[in-house]
N, C-alpha and C positions, 0 to 999 in steps of 0.2 A: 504494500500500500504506500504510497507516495502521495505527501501531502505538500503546498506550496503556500507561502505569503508574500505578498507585492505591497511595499508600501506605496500613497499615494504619492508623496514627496519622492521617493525612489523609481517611480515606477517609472519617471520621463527619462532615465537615463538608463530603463532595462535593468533595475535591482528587484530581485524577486530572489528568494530565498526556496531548494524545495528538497525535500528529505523523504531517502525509501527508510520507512522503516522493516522493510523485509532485510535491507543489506546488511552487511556483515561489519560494513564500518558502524562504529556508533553514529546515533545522531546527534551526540554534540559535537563530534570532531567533524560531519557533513555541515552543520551548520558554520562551526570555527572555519572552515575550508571555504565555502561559500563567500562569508561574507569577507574571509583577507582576501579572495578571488575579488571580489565587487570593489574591496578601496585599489584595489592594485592595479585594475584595469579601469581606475574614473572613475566608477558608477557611486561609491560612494567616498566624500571625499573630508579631508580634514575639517574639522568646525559641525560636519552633520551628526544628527539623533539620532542611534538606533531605537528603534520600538523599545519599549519598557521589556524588561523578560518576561513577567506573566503575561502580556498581550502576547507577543512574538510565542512563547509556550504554547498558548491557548490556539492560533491562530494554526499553528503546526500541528495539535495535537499530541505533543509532547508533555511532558513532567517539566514544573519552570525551572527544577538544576539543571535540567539537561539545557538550558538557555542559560542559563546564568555558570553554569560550566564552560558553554563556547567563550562565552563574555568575559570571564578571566582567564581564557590562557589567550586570548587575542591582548590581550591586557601585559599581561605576561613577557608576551613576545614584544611590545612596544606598540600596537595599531591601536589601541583605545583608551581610556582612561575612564574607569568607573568607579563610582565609589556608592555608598548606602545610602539610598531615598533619591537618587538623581539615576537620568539616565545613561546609559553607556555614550559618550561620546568619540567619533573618530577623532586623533589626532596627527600632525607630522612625524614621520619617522625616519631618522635617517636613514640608509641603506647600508648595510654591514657588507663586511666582504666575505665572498663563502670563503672557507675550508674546505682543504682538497677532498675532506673526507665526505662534504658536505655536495660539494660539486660531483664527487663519484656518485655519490646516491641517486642527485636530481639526474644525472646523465643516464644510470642506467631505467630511472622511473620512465623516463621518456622514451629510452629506447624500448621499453615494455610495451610504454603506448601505440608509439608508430607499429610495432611488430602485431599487436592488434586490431589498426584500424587495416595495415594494408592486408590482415589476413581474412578481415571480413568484406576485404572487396573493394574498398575508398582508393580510386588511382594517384600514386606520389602526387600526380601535380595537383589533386585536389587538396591534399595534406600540405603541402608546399605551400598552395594560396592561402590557407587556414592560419599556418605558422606567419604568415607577411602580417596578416591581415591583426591577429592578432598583437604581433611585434609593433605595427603600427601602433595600436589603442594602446599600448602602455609606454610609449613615446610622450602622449599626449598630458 
């Protein structure tokens, strides 16, 4: 079952948030994963609201720790700033530099990915246009 919330303020730049909960990831690390996916590529940006947890809980059909789970280790890593009786806000982040170790991972994560999109059929050069297109939006 897979559930999705849009907020309205979010929704003009394509921020919608959506979680299987049949998957095997939890759903606070599909949410955590989501929403640093939405500041990272624009859609949500430093100075914005996230939803309160128990709305965002509610709205997903989750438990509100599993919201307020995402909410501090996004917190954690640097992307927000929350604290008790206010709402989770995005903030600037600088950019770290990977570790080799850190770079082996994302390199092989991705080689995982490509190895599945081209085995279910996607031809490279649609993967290609996909890789630009996206490299572009986080340009921006």
């Amino acid at each position: 079952m897979c559930t999705q919330y849009t907020e309205r303020g979010m929704a003009a730049r394509n921020a919608q948030i959506r979680i299987d909960l049949s998957a095997s990831e939890p759903a606070y690390r599909q949410v955590a994963t989501q929403l640093r996916t939405l500041i990272v590529e624009g859609s949500l940006r430093p100075g914005d609201l996230l939803p309160p947890v128990r709305r965002l809980a509610l709205d997903l059909a989750v438990h509100f720790n599993t919201v307020a789970e995402a909410y501090r280790m996004l917190a954690e890593e640097g992307w927000l700033d929350v604290g008790h009786g206010r709402n989770a806000r995005v903030i600037e982040r600088a950019t770290p530099k990977p570790t080799a170790a850190a770079w082996e991972a994302h390199r092989r994560k991705l080689r995982q990915v490509l190895a599945e999109m081209k085995a279910s059929g996607v031809a490279a050069s649609r993967i290609r246009q996909e890789f630009q297109t996206l490299i572009e939006a986080m340009k921006s």
